[in-house]
Biotite code that builds the C-alpha atoms (Angstrom):
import biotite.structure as struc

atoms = struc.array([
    struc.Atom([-10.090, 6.848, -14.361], chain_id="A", res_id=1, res_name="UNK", atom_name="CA", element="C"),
    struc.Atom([-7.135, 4.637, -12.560], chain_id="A", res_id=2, res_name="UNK", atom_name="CA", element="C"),
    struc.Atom([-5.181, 7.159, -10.473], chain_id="A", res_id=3, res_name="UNK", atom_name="CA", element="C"),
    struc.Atom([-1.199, 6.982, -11.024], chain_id="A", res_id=4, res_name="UNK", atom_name="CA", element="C"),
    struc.Atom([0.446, 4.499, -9.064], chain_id="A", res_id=5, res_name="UNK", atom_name="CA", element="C"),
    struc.Atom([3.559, 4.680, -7.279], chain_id="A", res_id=6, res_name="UNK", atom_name="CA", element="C"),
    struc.Atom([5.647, 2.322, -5.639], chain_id="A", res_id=7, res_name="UNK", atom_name="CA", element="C"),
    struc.Atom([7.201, 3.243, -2.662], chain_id="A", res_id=8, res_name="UNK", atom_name="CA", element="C"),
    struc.Atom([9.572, 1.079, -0.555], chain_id="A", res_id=9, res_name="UNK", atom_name="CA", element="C"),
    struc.Atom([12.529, 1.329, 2.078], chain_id="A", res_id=10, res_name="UNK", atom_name="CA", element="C"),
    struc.Atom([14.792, -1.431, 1.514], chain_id="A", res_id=11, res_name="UNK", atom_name="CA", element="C"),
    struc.Atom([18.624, -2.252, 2.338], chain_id="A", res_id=12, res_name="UNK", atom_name="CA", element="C"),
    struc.Atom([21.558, -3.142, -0.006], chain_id="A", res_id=13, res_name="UNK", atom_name="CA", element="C"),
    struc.Atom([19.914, -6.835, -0.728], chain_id="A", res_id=14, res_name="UNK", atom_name="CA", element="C"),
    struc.Atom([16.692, -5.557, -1.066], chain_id="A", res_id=15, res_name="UNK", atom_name="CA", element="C"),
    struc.Atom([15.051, -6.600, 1.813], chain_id="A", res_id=16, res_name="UNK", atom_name="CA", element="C"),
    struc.Atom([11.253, -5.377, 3.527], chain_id="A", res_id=17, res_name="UNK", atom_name="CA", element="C"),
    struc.Atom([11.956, -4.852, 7.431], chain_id="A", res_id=18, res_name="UNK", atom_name="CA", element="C"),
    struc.Atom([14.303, -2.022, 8.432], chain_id="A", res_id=19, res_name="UNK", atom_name="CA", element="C"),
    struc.Atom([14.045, -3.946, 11.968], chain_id="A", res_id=20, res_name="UNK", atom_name="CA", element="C"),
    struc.Atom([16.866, -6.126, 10.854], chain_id="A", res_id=21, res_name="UNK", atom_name="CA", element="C"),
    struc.Atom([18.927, -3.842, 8.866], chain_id="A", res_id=22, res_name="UNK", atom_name="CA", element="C"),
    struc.Atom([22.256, -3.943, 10.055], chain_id="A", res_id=23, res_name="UNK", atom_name="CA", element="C"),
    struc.Atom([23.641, -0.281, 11.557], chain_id="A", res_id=24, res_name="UNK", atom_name="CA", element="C"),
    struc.Atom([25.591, 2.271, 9.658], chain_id="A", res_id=25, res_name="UNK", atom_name="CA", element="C"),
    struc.Atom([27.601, 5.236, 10.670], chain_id="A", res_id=26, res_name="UNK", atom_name="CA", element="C"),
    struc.Atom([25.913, 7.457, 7.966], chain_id="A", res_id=27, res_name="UNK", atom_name="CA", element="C"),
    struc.Atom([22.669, 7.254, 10.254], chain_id="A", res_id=28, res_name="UNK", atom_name="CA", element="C"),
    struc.Atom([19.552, 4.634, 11.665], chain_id="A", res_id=29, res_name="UNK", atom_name="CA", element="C"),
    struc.Atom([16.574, 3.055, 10.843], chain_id="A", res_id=30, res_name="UNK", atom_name="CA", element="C"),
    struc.Atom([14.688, 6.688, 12.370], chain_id="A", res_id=31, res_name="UNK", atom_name="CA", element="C"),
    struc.Atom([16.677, 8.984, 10.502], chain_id="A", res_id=32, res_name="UNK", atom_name="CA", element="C"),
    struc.Atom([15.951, 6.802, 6.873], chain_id="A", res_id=33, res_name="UNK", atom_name="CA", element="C"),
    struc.Atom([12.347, 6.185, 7.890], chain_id="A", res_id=34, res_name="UNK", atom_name="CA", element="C"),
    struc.Atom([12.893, 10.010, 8.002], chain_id="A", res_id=35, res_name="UNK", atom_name="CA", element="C"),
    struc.Atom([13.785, 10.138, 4.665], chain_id="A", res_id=36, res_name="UNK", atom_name="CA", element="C"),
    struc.Atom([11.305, 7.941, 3.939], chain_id="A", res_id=37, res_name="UNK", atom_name="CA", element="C"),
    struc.Atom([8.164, 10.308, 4.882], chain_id="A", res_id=38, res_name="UNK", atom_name="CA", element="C"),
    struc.Atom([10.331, 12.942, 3.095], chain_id="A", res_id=39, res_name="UNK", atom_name="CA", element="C"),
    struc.Atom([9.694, 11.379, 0.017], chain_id="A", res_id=40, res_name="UNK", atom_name="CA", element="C"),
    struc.Atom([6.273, 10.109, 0.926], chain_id="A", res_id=41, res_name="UNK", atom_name="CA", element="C"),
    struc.Atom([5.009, 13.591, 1.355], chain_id="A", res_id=42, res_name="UNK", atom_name="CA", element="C"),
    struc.Atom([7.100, 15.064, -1.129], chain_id="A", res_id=43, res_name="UNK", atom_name="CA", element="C"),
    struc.Atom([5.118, 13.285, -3.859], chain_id="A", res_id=44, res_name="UNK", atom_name="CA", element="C"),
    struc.Atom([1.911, 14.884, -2.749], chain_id="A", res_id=45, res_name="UNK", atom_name="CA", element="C"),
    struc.Atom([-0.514, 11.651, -3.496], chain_id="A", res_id=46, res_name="UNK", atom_name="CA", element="C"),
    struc.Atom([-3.953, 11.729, -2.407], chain_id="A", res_id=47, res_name="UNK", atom_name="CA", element="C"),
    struc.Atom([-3.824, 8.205, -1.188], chain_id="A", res_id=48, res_name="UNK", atom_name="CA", element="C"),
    struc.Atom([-1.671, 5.269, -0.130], chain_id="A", res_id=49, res_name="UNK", atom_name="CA", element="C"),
    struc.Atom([-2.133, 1.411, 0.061], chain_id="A", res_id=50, res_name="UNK", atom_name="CA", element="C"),
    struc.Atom([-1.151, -1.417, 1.664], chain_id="A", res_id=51, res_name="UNK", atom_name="CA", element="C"),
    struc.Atom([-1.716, -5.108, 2.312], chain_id="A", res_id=52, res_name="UNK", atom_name="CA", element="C"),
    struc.Atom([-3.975, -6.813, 4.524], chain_id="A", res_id=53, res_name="UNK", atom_name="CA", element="C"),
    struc.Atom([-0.891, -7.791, 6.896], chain_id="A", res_id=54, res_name="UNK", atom_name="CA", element="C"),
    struc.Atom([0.643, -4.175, 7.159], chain_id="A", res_id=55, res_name="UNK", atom_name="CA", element="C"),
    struc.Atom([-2.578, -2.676, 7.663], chain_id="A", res_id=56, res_name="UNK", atom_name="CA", element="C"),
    struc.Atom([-3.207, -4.951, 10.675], chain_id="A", res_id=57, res_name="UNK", atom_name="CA", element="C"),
    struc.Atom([0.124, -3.657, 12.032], chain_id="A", res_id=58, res_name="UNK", atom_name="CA", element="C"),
    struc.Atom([-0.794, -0.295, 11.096], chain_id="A", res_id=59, res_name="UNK", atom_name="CA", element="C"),
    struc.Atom([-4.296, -0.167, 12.653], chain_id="A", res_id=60, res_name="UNK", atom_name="CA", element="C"),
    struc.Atom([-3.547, -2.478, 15.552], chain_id="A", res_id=61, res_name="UNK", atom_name="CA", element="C"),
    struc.Atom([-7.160, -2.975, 16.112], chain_id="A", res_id=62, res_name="UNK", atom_name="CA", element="C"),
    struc.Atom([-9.388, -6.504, 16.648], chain_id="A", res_id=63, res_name="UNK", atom_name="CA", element="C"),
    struc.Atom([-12.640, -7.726, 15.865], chain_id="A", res_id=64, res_name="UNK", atom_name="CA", element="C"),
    struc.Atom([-15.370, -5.984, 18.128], chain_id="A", res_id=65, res_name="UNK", atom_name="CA", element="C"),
    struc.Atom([-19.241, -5.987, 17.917], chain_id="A", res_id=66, res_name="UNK", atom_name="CA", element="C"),
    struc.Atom([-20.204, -2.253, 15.647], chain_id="A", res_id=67, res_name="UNK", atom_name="CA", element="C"),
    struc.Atom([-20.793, 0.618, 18.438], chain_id="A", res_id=68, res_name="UNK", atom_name="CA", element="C"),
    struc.Atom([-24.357, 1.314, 16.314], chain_id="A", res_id=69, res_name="UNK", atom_name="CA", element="C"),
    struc.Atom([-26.457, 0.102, 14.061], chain_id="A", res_id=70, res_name="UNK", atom_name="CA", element="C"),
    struc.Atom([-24.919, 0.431, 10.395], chain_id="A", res_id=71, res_name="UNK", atom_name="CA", element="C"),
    struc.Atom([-26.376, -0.303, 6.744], chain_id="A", res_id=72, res_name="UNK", atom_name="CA", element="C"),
    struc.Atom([-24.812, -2.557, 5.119], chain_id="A", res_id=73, res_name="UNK", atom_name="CA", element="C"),
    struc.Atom([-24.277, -1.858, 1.324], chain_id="A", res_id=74, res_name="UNK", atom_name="CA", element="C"),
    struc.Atom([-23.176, -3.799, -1.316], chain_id="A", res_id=75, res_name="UNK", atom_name="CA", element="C"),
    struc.Atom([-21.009, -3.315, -3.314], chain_id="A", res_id=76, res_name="UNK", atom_name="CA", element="C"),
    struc.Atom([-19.718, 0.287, -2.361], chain_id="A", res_id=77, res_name="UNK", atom_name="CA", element="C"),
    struc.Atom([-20.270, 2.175, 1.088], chain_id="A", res_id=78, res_name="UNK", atom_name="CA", element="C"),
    struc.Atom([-19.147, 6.045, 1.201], chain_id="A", res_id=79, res_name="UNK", atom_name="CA", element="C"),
    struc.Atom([-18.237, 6.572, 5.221], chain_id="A", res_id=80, res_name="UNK", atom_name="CA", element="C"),
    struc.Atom([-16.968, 10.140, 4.074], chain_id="A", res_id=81, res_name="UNK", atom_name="CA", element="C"),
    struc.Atom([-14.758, 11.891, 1.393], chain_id="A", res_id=82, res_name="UNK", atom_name="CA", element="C"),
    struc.Atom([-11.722, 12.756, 2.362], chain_id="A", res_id=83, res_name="UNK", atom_name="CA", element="C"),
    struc.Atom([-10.095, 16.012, 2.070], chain_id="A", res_id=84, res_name="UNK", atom_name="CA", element="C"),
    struc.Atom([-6.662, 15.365, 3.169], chain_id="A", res_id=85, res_name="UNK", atom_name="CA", element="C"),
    struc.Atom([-5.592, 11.885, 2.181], chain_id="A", res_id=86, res_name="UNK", atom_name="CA", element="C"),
    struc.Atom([-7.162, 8.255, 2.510], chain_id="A", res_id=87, res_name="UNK", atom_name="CA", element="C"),
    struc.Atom([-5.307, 4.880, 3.542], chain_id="A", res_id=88, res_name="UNK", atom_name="CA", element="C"),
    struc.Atom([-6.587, 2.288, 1.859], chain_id="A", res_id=89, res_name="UNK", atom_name="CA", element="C"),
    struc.Atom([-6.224, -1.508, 3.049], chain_id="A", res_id=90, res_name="UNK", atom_name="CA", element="C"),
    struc.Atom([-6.064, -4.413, 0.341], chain_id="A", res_id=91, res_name="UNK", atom_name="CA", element="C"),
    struc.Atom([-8.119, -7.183, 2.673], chain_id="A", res_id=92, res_name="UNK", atom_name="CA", element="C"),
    struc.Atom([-9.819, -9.753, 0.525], chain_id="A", res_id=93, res_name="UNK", atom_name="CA", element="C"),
    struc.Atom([-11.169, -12.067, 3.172], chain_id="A", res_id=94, res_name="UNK", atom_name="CA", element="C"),
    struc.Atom([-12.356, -8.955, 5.760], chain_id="A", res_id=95, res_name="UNK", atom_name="CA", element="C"),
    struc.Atom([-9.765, -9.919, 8.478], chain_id="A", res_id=96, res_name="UNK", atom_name="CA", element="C"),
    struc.Atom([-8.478, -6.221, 8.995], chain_id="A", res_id=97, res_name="UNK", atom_name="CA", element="C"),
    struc.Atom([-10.136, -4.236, 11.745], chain_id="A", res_id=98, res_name="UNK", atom_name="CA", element="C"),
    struc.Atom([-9.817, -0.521, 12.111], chain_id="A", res_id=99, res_name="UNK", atom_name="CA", element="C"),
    struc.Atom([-11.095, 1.698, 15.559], chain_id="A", res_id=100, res_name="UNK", atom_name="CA", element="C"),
    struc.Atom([-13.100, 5.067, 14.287], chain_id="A", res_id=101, res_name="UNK", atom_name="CA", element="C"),
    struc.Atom([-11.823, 7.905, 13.394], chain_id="A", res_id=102, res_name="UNK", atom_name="CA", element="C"),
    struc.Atom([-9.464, 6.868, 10.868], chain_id="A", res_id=103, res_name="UNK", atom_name="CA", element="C"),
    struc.Atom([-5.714, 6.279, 10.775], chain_id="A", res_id=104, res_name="UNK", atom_name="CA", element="C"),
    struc.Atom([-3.657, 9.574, 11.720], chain_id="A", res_id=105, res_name="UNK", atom_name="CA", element="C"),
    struc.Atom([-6.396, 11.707, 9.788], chain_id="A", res_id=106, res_name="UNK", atom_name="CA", element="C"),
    struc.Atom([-6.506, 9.654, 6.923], chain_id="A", res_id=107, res_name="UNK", atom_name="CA", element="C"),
    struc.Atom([-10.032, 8.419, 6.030], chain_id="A", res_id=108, res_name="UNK", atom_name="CA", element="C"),
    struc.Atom([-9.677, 4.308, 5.316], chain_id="A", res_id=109, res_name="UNK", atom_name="CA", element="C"),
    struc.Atom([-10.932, 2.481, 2.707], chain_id="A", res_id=110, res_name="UNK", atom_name="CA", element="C"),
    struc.Atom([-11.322, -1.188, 2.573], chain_id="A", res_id=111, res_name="UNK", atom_name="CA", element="C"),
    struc.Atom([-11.002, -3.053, -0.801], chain_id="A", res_id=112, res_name="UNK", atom_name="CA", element="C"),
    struc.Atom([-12.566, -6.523, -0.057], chain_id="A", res_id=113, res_name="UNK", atom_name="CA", element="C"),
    struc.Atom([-13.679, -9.703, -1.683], chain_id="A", res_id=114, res_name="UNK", atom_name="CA", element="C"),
    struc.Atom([-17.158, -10.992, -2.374], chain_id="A", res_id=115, res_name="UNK", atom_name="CA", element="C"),
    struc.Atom([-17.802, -13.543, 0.297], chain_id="A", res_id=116, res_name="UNK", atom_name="CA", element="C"),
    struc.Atom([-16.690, -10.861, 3.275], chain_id="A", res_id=117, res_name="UNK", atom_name="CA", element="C"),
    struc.Atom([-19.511, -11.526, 5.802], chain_id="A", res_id=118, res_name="UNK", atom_name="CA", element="C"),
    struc.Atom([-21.752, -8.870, 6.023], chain_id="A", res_id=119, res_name="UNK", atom_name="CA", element="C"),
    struc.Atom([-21.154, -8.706, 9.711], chain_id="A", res_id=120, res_name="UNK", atom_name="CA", element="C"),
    struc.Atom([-17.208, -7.244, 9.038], chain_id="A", res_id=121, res_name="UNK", atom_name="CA", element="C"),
    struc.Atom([-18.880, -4.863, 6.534], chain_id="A", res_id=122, res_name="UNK", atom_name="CA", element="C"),
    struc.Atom([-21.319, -3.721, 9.815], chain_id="A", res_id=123, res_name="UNK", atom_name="CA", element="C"),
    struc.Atom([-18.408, -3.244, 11.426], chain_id="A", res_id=124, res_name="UNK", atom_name="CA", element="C"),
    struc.Atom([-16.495, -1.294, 9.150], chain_id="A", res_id=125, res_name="UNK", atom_name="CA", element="C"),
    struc.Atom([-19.300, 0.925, 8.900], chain_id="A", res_id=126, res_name="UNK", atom_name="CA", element="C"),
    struc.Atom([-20.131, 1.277, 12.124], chain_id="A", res_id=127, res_name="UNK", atom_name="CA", element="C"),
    struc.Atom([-16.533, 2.630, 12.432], chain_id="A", res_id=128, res_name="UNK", atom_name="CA", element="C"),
    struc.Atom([-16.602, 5.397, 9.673], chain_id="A", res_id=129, res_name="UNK", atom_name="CA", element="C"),
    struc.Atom([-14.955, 2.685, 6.989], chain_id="A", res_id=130, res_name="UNK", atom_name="CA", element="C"),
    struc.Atom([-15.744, 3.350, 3.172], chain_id="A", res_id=131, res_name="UNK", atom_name="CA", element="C"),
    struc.Atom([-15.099, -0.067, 1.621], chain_id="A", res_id=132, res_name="UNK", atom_name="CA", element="C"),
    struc.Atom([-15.671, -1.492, -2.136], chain_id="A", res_id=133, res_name="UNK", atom_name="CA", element="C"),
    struc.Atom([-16.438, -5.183, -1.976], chain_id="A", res_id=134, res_name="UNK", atom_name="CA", element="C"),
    struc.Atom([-15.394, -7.085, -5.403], chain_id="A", res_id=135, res_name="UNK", atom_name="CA", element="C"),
    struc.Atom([-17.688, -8.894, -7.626], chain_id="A", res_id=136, res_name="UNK", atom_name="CA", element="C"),
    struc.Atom([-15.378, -11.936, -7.658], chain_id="A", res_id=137, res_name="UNK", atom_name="CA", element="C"),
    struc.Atom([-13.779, -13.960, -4.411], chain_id="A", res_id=138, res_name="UNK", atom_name="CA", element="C"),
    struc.Atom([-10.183, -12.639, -5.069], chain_id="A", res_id=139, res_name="UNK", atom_name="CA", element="C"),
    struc.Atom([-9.846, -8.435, -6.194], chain_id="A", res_id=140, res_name="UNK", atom_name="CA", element="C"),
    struc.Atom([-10.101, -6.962, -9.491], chain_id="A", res_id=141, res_name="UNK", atom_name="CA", element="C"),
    struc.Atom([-7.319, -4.691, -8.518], chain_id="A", res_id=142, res_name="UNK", atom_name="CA", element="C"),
    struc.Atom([-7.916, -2.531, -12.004], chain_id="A", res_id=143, res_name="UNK", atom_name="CA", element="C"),
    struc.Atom([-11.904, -2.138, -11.149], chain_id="A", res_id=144, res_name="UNK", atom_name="CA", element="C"),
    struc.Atom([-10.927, -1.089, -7.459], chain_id="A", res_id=145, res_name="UNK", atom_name="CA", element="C"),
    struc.Atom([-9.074, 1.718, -8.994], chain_id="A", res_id=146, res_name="UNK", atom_name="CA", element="C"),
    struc.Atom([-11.182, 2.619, -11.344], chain_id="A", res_id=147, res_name="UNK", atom_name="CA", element="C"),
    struc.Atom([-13.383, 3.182, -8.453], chain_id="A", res_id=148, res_name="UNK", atom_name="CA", element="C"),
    struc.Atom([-11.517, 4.632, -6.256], chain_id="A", res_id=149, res_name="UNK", atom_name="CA", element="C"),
    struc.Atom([-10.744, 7.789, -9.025], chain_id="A", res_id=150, res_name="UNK", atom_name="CA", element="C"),
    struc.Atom([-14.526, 7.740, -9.976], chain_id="A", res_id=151, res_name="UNK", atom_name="CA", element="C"),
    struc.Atom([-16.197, 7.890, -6.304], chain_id="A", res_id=152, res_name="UNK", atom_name="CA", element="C"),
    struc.Atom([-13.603, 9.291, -4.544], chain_id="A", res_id=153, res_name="UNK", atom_name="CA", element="C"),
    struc.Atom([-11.360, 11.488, -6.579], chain_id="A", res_id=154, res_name="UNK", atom_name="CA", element="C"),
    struc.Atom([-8.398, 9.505, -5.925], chain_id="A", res_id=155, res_name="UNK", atom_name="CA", element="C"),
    struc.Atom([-5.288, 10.943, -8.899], chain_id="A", res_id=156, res_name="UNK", atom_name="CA", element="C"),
    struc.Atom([-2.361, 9.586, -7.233], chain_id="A", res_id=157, res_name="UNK", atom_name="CA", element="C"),
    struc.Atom([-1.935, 6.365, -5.187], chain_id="A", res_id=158, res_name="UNK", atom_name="CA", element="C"),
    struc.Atom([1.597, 5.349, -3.666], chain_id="A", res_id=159, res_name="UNK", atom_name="CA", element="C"),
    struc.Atom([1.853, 1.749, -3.142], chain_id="A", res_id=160, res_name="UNK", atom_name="CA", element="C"),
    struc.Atom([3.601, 1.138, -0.041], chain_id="A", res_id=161, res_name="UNK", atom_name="CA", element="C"),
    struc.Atom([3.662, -3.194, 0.480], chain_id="A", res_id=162, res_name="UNK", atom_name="CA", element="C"),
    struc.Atom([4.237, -5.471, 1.995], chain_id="A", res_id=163, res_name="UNK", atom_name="CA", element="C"),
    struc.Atom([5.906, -7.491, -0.732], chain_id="A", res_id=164, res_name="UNK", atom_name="CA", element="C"),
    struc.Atom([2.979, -10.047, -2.231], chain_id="A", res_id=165, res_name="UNK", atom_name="CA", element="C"),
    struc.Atom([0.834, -6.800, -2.823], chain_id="A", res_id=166, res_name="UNK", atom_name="CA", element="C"),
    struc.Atom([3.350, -4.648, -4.801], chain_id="A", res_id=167, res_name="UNK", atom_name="CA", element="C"),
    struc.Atom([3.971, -8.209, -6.718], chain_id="A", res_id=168, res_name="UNK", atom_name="CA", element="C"),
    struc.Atom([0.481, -8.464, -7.435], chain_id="A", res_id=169, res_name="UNK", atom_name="CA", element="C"),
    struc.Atom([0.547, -4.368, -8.479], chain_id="A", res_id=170, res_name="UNK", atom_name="CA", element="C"),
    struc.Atom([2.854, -5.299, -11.154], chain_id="A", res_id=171, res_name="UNK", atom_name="CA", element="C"),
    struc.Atom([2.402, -8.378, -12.102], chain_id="A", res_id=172, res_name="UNK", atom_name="CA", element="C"),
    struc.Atom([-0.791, -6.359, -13.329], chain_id="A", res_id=173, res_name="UNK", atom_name="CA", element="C"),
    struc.Atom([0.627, -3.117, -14.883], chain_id="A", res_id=174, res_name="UNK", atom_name="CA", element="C"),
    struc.Atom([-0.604, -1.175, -12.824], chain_id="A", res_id=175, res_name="UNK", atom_name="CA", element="C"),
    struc.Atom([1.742, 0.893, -11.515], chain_id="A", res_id=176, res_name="UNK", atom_name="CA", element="C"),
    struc.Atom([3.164, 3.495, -13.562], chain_id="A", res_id=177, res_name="UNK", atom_name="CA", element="C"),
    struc.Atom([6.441, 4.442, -11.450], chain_id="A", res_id=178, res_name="UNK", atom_name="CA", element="C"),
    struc.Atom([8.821, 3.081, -9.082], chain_id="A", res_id=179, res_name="UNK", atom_name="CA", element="C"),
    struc.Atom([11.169, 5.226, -6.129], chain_id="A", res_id=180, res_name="UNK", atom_name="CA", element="C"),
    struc.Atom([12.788, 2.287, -4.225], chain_id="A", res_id=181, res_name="UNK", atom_name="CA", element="C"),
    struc.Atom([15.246, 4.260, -1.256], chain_id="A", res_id=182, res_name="UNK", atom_name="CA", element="C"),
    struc.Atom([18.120, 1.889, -0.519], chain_id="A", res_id=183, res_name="UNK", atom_name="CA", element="C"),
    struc.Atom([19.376, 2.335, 3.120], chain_id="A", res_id=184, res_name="UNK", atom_name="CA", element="C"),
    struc.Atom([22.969, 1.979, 3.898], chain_id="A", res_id=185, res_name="UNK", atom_name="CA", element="C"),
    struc.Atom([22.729, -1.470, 5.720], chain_id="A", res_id=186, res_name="UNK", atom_name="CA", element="C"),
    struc.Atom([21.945, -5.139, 5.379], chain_id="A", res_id=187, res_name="UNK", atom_name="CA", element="C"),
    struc.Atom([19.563, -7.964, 6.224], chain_id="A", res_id=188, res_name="UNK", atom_name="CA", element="C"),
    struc.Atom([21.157, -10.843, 5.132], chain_id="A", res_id=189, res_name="UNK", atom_name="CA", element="C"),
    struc.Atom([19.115, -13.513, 6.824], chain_id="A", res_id=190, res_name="UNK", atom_name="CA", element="C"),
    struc.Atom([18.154, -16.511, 4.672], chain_id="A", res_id=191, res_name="UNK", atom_name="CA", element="C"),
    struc.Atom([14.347, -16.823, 3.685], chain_id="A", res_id=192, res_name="UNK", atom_name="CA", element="C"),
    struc.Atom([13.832, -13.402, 4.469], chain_id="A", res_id=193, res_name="UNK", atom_name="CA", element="C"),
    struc.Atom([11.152, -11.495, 2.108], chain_id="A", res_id=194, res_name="UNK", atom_name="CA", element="C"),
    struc.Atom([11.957, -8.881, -0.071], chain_id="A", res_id=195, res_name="UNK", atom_name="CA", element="C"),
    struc.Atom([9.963, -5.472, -1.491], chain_id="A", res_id=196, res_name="UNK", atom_name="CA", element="C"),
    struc.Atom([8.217, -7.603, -3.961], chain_id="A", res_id=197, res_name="UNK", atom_name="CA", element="C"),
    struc.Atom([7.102, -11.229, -4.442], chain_id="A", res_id=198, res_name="UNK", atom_name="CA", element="C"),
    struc.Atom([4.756, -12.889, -6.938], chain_id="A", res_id=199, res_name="UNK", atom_name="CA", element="C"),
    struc.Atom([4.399, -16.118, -8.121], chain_id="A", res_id=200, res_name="UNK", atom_name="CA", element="C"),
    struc.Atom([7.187, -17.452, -9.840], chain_id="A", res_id=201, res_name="UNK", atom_name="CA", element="C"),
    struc.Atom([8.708, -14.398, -10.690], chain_id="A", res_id=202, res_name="UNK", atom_name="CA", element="C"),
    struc.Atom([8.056, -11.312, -12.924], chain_id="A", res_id=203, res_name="UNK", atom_name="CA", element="C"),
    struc.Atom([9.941, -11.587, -15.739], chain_id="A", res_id=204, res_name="UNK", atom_name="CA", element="C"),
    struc.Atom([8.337, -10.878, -18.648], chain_id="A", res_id=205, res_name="UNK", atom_name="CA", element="C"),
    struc.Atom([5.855, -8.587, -17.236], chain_id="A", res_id=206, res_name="UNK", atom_name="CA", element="C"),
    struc.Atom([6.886, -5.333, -17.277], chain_id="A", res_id=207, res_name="UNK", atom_name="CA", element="C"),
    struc.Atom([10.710, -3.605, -17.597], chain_id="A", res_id=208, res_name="UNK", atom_name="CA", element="C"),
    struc.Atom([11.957, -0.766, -15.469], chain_id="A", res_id=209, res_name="UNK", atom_name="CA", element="C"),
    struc.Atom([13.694, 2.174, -16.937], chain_id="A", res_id=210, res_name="UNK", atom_name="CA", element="C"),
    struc.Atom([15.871, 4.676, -15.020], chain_id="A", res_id=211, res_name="UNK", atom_name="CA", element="C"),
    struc.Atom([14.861, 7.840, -14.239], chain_id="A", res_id=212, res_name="UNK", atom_name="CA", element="C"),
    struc.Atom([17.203, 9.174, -11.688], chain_id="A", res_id=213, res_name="UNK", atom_name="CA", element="C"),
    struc.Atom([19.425, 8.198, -8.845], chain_id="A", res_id=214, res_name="UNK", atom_name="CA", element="C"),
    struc.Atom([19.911, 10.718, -6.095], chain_id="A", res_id=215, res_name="UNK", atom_name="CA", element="C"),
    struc.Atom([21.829, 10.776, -3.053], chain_id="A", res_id=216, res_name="UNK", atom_name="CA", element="C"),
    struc.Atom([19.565, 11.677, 0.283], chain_id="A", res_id=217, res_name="UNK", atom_name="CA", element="C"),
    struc.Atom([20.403, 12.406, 3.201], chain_id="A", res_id=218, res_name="UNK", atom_name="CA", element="C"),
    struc.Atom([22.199, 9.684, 6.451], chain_id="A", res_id=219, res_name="UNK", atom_name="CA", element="C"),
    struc.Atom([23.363, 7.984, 2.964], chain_id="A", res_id=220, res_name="UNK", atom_name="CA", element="C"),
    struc.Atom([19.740, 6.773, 1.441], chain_id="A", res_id=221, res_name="UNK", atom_name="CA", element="C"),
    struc.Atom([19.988, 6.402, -2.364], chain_id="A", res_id=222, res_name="UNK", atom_name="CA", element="C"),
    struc.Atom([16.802, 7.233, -3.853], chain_id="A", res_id=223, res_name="UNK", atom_name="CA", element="C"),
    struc.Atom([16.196, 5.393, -7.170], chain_id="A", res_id=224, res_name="UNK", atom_name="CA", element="C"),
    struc.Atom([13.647, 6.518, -9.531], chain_id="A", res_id=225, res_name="UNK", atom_name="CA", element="C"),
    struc.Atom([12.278, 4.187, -12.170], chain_id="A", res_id=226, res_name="UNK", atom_name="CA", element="C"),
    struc.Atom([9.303, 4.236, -14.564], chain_id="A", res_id=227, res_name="UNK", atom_name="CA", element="C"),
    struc.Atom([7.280, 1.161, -14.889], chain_id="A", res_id=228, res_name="UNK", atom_name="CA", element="C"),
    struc.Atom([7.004, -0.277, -18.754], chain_id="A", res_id=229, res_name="UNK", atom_name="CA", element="C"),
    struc.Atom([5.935, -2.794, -20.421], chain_id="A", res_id=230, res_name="UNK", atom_name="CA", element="C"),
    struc.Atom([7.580, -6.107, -21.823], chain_id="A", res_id=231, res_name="UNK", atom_name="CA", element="C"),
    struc.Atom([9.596, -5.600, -24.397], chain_id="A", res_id=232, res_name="UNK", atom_name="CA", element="C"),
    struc.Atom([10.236, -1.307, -24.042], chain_id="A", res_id=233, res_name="UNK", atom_name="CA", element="C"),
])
């Protein structure tokens, strides 16, 4: 069963992805809306979140390294553990994200990875307490990852968290069933910067967004609320 999907992003006024460059506002800083951020994030009580292959590599901060002991490798699902707080799950087709054990802040990972991942990375991974789900196919069946994900590991709720090519992939595919985008009070404005989402040439006429609610947060974040249709609703 595909867990619910939510789409959660931070993004200023013209809907841009890196608070870094966000231009300053009396009504607060990047902290206190990242604040409101995790406020939200833990407010919706998900059992999982995901991100790309280049956030994760921010996140984990880790680099290619020999496994620490010998690990099976399995094909095409490994179970490290099951998790009974959350798991962060990395989107990493070609096996280029690297993780040290013990997880990231308590959350058990889980690699979703192409077919032609050596089975050296998936050593690794194991090695390092890393469930992963390698795809039938080069690229990721994103709906058979999830399907997994809610049959072997009990996953109900999955918030979507970037960077922008993955939540544009995410919709571009239906698959996510909701939308809370937090607006912070400030600006990027830089030309040929990347929004929340990207895809192709565009996603119109792949889904429609209908409004939900708008509420007012706290240091002046706008939380909008929006439930993912589609075409033609």
């Amino acid at each position: 069963m595909k867990p619910k999907v939510t789409l959660l992003m931070i993004t200023s006024v013209d809907g841009r992805l890196h608070p870094s460059r966000f231009t300053s506002s009396p009504d607060g800083t990047r902290r206190d809306w990242s604040a409101q951020y995790e406020k939200v994030h833990e407010a919706l009580k998900a059992d999982a979140w995901l991100v790309g292959r280049v956030t994760m590599a921010e996140i984990s901060k880790a680099g290619p390294h020999a496994p620490s002991k010998a690990a099976a490798v399995e094909r095409p699902l490994h179970i490290a553990s099951k998790s009974e707080g959350s798991y962060a799950i990395a989107l990493d087709p070609s096996g280029k994200v690297h993780f040290k054990p013990g997880g990231l802040g308590g959350d058990h990972v889980i690699a979703l990875l192409g077919r032609d991942v050596p089975d050296s990375h998936l050593a690794e991974l194991a090695a390092d307490g890393v469930s992963y789900i390698v795809s039938d196919r080069a690229d990721i069946d994103i709906a058979a990852m999830l399907d997994v994900l809610g049959r072997e590991f009990g996953i109900r709720h999955l918030v979507l968290e970037g960077g922008a090519g993955t939540n544009g992939t995410f919709l571009a595919a239906g698959l996510v069933d909701e939308m809370r985008i937090l607006v912070a009070p400030a600006i990027d404005g830089g030309e040929n910067v990347q929004g929340i989402v990207a895809y192709g040439d565009g996603l119109a006429g792949k889904l429609a967004l209908q409004l939900k609610s708008a509420d007012t947060l706290e240091h002046g974040v706008v939380q909008l609320h929006y439930a993912v249709l589609p075409p033609g609703h």
